[in-house]
ROLOTOR-746509 format. One record per residue (C-alpha): residue in one letter; x, y, z. Coordinates in steps of 0.05 Angstrom, whole numbers, plus 5000, padded with zeros to 4 digits. Layout:
N
AXYZ
...
***
This chain:
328
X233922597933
X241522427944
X238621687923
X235521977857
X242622187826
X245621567863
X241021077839
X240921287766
X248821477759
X252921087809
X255520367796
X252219967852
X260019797878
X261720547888
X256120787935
X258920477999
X262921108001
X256721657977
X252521348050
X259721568088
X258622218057
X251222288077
X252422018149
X258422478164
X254423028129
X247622908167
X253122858240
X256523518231
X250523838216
X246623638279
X252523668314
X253624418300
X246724528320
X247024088388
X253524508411
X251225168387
X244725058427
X248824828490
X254625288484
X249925858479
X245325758529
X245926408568
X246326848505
X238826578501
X236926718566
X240027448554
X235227508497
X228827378540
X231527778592
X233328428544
X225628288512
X223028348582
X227528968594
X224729288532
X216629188552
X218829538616
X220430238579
X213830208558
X209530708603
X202630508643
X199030688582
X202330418526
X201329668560
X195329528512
X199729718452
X205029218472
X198828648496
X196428738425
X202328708391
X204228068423
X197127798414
X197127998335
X204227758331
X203127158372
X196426948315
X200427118256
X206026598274
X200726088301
X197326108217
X204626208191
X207625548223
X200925288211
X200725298133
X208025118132
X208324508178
X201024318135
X205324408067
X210824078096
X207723448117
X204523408054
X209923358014
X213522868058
X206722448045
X207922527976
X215222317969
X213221748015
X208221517970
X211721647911
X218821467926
X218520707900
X225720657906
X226320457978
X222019867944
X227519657899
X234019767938
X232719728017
X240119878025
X238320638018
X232820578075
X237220768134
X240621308103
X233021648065
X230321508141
X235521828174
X235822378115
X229022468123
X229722628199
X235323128188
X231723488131
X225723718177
X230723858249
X234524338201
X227624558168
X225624678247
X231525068257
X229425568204
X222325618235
X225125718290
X229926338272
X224026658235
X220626648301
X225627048336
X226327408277
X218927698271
X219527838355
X224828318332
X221428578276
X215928678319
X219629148368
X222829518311
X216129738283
X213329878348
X219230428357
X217230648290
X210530768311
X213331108380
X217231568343
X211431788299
X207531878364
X212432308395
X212632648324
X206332848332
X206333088395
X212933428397
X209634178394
X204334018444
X208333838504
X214034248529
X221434218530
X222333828592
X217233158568
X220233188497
X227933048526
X224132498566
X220732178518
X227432188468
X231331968522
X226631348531
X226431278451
X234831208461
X234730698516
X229230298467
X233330298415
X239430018447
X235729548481
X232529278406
X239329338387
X242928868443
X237228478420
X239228368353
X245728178378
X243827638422
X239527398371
X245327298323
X250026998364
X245526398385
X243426338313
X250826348287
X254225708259
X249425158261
X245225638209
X251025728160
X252125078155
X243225008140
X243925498093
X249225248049
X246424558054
X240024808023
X245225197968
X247824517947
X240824087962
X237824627914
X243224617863
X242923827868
X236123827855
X236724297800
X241623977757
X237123187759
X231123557742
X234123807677
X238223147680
X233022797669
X228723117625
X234223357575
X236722567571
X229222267571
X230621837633
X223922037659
X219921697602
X224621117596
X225020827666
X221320497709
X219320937776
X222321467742
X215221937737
X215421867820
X222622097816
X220922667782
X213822857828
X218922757883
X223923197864
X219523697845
X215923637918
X221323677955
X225224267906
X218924687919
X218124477993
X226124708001
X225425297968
X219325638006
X222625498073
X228525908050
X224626488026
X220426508091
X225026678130
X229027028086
X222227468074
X222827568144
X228827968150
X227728308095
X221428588122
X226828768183
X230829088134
X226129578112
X222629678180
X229229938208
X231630418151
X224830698166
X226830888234
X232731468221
X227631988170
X222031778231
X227932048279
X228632788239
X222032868230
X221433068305
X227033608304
X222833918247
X216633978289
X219934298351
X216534878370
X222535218383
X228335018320
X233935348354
X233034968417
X239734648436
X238034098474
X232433838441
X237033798375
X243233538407
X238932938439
X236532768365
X242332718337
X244732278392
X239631858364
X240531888301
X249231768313
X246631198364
X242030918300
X248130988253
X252130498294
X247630128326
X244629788260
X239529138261
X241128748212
X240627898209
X247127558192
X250626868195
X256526888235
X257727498200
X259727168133
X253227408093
X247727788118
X240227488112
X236127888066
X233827937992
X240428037966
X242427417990
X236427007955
X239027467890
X246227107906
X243726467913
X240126417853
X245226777806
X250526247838
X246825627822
X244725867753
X252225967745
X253525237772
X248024897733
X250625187677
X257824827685
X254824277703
X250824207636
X257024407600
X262823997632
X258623467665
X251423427605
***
């Protein structure tokens, strides 16, 4: 949509140096992602290998749990990407069919082509992360669910099991927790630079749909009703992708500050209150929980959850409104 504001706003002389700024643009974004991917090669293999590590601790007869998790997990994702790719490839059929204005100026065809191409590697890149992202959420809840288990059992079994089954709860936990680490460092600069590209593609978007309805260029110019269906498509198509995975992590937000009331809930059921051990190995879980956190972030500029949608919106209301004032 870059050719939308072009097209309508640019003297036809002046946008020589607007395709500079969309090639160099479109090249330091890929090339982020290229180095980040190659650079960080063994930080992904850590992250399969620390997954593996953390099915181990799972006893003879909690397999099926973990199976079924994975197969559940493994369905959801399959519908998820699905419905998404579906969406997406509709709406790239509609700004294809739409778009007239490769039509009327086939300078622009290179640069919507190669646009076009960028747009769905970085939209790929945020599948991607929400992948890894529900694989951790997936863990989290499952030590939810193990610590409610253990809960339940903790005045039926004797002193002896319960310090083993804590102890294996505190070897999870930093396992999920190098987990989340790994995760973020392979998912690190390449998806700052994503995310503020969809802040300004947003905010761009934003400001030529009230553009051109508040100055009537959509009813006065030819094309300009497939303009508008376009930017429209591709506003909507820009913002769900965000909010997926950004949905994500929040879910992984509120999974984890589930986990530390799930943690003292077991030294209330003791049989024995004033047994010494038994507390002093929950609270090492607890203090382990406190600075272990699992949290998403981006190179640890901003972290990824609904606050950050809250920010995002709040900032480009705030720019659209300078825009209408200084720029109309």
């Amino acid at each position: 949509m870059i050719q939308y504001s072009v097209w309508y706003s640019v003297p036809y002389s002046e946008q020589t140096f607007l395709h500079i700024i969309v090639y160099f643009g479109i090249l330091i974004n890929h090339a982020s992602g290229i180095i980040e991917m190659l650079t960080t090669k063994e930080k992904q293999f850590n992250f399969w290998n620390t997954l593996l590590t953390i099915e181990k601790t799972f006893l003879k007869d909690e397999r099926n749990k973990i199976e079924e998790a994975n197969r559940k997990l493994k369905k959801k994702l399959t519908w998820r990407l699905c419905i998404l790719s579906i969406f997406a490839f509709s709406c790239k059929m509609i700004l294809i069919v739409t778009n007239r204005v490769l039509l009327l100026d086939p300078n622009w065809v290179a640069t919507e082509v190669i646009s076009l191409w960028a747009q769905e590697c970085v939209r790929l890149n945020f599948f991607t992360h929400f992948i890894f992202v529900e694989i951790l959420r997936m863990h989290v809840e499952l030590y939810n669910e193990k610590t409610k288990d253990i809960t339940s059992i903790a005045r039926k079994i004797n002193e002896k099991a319960l310090l083993s089954e804590l102890n294996i709860l505190k070897i999870r936990h930093s396992l999920i927790w190098k987990l989340n680490r790994h995760l973020n460092s392979f998912f690190q600069w390449a998806q700052t630079l994503n995310c503020l590209l969809y802040f300004f593609h947003i905010t761009n978007l934003t400001y030529w749909i009230y553009n051109g309805i508040n100055t009537g260029k959509f009813e006065n110019r030819e094309c300009s009703k497939s303009f508008f269906s376009g930017m429209l498509v591709i506003f909507t198509l820009s913002v769900i992708t965000l909010i997926n995975l950004i949905y994500s992590c929040e879910m992984l937000k509120e999974a984890t500050n589930k986990t530390p009331p799930l943690i003292h809930e077991i030294s209330e059921q003791v049989l024995n209150p004033f047994d010494i051990d038994v507390h002093d190995a929950v609270m090492a879980i607890s203090m382990q929980i406190h600075h272990e956190k699992i949290f998403i972030t981006y190179g640890g500029f901003f972290n990824v959850d609904m606050t950050l949608l809250t920010t995002i919106s709040a900032t480009i209301t705030t720019y659209l409104v300078i825009f209408i004032q200084f720029i109309g």
